[in-house]
C-alpha positions in Angstrom: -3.2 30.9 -13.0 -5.4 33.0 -10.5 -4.8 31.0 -7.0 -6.7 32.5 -4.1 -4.9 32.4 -0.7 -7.5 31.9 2.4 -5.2 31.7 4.8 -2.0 33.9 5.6 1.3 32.2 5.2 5.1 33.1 4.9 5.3 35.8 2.1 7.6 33.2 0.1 5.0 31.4 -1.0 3.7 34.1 -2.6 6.6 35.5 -4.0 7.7 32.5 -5.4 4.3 32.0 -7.1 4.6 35.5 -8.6 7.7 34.8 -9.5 6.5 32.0 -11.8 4.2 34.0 -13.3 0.5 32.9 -11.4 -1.2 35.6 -10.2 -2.0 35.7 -6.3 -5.8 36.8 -4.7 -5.6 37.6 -1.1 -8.4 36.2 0.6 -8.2 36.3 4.4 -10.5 38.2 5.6 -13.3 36.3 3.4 -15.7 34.3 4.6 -16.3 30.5 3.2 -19.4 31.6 1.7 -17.6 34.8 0.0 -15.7 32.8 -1.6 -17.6 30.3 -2.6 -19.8 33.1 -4.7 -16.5 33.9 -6.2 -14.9 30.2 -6.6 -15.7 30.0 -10.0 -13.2 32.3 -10.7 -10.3 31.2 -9.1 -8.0 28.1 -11.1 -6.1 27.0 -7.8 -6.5 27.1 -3.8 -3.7 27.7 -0.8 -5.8 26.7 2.5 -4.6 26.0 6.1 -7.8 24.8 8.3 -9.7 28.0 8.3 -12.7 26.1 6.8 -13.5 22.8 5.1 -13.3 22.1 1.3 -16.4 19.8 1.2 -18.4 18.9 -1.9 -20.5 21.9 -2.2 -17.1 24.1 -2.4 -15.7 21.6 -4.8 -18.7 22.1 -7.3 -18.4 26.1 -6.7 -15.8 25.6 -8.9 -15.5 24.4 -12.0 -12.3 25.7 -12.9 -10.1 24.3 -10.0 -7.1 22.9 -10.8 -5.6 22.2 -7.4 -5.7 22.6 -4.1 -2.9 23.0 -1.5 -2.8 22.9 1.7 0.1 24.6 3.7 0.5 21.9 6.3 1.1 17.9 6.7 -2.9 16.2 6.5 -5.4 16.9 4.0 -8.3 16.0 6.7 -10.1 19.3 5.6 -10.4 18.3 2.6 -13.2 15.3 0.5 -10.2 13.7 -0.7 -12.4 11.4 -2.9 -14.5 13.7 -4.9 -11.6 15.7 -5.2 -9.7 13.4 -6.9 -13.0 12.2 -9.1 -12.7 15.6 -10.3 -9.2 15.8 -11.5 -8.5 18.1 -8.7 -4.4 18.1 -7.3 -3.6 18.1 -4.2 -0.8 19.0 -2.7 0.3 18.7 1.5 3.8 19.8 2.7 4.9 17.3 5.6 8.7 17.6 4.5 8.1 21.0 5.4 7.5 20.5 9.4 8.7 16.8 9.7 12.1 18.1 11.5 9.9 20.6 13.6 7.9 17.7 14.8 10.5 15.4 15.4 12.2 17.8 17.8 9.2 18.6 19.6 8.5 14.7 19.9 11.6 14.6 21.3 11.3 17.6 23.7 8.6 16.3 25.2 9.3 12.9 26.1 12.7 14.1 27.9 11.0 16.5 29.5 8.3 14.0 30.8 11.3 11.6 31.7 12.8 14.2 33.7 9.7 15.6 35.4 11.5 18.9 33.8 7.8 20.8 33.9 7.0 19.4 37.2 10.5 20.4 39.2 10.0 24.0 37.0 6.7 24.8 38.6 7.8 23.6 42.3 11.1 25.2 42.3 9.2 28.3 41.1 6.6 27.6 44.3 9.9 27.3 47.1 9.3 23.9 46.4 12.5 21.6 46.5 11.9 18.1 45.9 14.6 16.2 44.7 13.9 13.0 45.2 10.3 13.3 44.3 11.4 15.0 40.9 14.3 11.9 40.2 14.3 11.0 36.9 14.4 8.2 34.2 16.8 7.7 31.6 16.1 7.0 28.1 19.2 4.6 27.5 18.3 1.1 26.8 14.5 1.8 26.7 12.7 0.9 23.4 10.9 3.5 21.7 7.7 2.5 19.2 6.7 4.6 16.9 3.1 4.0 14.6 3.2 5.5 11.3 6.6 5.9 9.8 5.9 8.2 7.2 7.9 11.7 7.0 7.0 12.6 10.8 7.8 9.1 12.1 11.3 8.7 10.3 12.3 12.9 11.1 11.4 11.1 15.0 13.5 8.2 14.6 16.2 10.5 13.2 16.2 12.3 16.4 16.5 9.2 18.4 19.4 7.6 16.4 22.3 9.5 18.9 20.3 7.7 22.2 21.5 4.1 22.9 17.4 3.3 22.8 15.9 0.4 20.1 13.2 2.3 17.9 10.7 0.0 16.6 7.4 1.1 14.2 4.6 -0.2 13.0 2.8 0.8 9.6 0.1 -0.3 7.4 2.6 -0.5 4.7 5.4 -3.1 4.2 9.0 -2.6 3.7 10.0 0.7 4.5 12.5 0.0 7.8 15.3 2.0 7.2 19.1 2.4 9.5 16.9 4.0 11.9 14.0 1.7 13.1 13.1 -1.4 12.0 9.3 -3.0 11.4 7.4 -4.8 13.6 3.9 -6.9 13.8 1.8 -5.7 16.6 2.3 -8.5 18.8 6.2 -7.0 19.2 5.1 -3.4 19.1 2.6 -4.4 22.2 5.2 -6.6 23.8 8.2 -4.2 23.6 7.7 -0.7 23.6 8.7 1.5 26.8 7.4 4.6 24.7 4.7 5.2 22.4 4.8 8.1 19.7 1.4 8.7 17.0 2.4 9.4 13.6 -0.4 8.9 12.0 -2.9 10.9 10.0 -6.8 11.2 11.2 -8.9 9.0 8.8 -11.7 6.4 9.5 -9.3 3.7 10.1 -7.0 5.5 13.0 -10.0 7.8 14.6 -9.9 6.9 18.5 -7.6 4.4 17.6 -6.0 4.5 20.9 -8.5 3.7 23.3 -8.8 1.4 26.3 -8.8 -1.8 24.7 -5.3 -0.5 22.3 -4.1 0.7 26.1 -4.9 -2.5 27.6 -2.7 -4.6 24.9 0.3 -3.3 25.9 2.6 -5.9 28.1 4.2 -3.2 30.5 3.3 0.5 31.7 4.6 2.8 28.5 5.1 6.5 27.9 2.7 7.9 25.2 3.5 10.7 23.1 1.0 12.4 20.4 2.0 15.2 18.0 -0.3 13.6 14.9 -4.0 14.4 15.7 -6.3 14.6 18.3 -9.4 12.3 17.7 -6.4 9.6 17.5 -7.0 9.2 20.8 -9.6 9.0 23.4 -9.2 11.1 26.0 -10.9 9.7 28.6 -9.2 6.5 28.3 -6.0 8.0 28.4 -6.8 9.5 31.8 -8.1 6.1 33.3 -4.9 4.7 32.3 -2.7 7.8 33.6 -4.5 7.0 37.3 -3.8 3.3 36.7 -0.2 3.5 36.0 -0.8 1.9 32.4 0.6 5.0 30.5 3.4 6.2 32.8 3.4 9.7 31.5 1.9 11.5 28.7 2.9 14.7 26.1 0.0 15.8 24.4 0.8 18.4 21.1 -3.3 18.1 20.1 -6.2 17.3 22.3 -9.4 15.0 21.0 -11.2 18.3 21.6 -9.6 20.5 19.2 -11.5 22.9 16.9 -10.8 21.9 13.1 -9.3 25.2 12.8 -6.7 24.8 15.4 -7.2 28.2 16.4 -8.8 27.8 19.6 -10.3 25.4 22.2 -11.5 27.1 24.9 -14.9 28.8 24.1 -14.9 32.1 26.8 -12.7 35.3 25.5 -9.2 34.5 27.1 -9.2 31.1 27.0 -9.1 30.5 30.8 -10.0 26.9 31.4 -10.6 26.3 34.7 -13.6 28.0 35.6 -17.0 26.3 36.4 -19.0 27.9 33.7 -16.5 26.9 30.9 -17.8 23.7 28.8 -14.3 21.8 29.6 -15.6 17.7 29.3 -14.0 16.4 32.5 -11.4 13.7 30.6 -10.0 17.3 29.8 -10.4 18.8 33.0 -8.4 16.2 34.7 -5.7 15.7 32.1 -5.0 19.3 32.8 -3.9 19.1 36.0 -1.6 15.8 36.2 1.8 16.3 37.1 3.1 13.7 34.5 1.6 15.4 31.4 3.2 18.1 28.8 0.3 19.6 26.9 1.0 22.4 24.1 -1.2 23.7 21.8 -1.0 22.0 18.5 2.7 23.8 17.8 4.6 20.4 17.1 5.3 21.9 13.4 5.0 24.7 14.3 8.2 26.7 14.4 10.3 30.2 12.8 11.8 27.7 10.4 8.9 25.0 9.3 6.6 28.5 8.7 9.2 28.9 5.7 9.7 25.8 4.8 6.5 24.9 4.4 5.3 27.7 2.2 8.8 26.5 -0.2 7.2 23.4 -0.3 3.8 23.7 -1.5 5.1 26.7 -4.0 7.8 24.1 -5.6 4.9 21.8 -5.9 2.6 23.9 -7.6 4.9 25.5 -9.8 6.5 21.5 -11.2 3.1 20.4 -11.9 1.6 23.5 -13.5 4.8 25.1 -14.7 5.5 29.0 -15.2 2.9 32.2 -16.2 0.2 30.3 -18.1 1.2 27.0 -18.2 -1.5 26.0 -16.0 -4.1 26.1 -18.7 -2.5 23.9 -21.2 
């Protein structure tokens, strides 16, 4: 098969592919509408978030056989009409769930140890021990939603920590030795810490908002590696000043470009100045002392950047096989 690359990833992907006999198109530097004039040519597409797969791509190309996406959500992609046309689709969460759960894990001891805080003071001549004491994460009860391949890497994490890890899900059945399933009504009434796992789709968009906040029986830690638009900012921040969230560590921000690339619009992405068009939620988030905020780089680590490209090649190459396989 002719696949077309849009986006740059680790070189095993390709060489794997090439290995199995498909032949690889470097597209990088084209634009979405370059390659849309030339889609028609191409029987498979490796995409990151550089631009949207919508319907009008889709029919560009009437010999697509699948498209992949180097990465855990297919959110860039009309998953519907895709699938109407016989289109694959392949995703590689197994290839950054351990990434994520590590940083989900980094981040709430951090926030639990003011570790960012005592950093910048110490670094100031500031020393403020008592200010800076911190809370332990023995015998608290951790509640995860979503417990898919980024919730269960999470729970992994947490099994070595005397801590009880709950989860809720859409879908029944699936506790395993690490965390066990729970309605809402315990998940509300339990949880000391709150971690997303969850993709972006119609059903989970601004999902945690004041009223979500509000259901909650005590003051709980909130952590967010999944998406963005998962949560409304502003609401988060009216709950930070009222002590409902205790502390928060933010991986991706409602505000995010769907690229990932950038959020700040002026050249070197300073923030803080007047001019820059930084909604205030965003603003104040920014400068709390009991937030962690990083830029989307949850899976995003030396190892998952492998990984992840082993992933979607070994997927390609069991559904369509080796050299020409694809066309059969």
């Amino acid at each position: 098969m002719i696949i077309l690359h849009a986006d740059t990833n680790h070189p095993t992907l390709m060489r794997k592919l090439e290995e199995a006999g498909h032949h690889n198109i470097e597209g990088y530097e084209q634009t979405r509408e370059e390659t849309l004039q030339n889609q028609h040519l191409y029987d498979g597409i490796v995409i990151r978030s550089r631009y949207k797969i919508d319907r009008e791509f889709i029919d560009a190309a009437p010999n697509l056989k699948f498209i992949a996406r180097v990465g855990a959500g297919l959110e860039s992609i009309d998953v519907e009409y895709a699938r109407e046309r016989g289109i694959k689709l392949f995703s590689a969460p197994e290839g950054n769930r351990n990434a994520v759960g590590e940083h989900s894990l980094g981040m709430l001891l951090s926030l639990f140890n003011r570790l960012n805080k005592a950093d910048k003071e110490v670094r100031e001549g500031l020393w403020q021990r008592e200010e800076n004491r911190g809370v332990e994460l023995d015998g608290k009860t951790v509640g995860l939603i979503g417990y898919g391949n980024m919730g269960k890497a999470f729970a992994k994490k947490l099994k070595g920590f005397d801590v009880d890890v709950i989860f809720y899900d859409i879908k029944d059945g699936i506790a395993d030795e690490n965390a066990r399933q729970v309605d809402y009504d315990e998940f509300f009434e339990k949880a000391d810490v709150v971690s997303l796992h969850v993709p972006w789709t119609e059903e989970t968009d601004q999902m945690v908002n004041r009223e979500f906040i509000g259901k909650f029986k005590k003051p709980f830690w909130f952590i967010n590696t999944a998406r963005g638009k998962n949560a409304v900012t502003a609401d988060l921040v009216e709950a930070l000043k009222e002590g409902k969230i205790l502390g928060a560590g933010l991986d991706v921000l409602e505000y995010e470009k769907s690229s990932f690339e950038s959020l700040f619009s002026n050249p070197n992405n300073v923030a803080v100045r007047a001019a820059d068009p930084v909604p205030e939620a965003l603003r104040e988030l920014m400068f709390m002392p009991h937030t962690i905020l990083s830029p989307h780089v949850a899976g995003w680590t030396v190892e998952s950047h492998q990984k992840l490209a082993e992933v979607i090649a070994d997927k390609i190459i069991a559904e369509f096989g080796e050299g020409d396989a694809g066309n059969k």
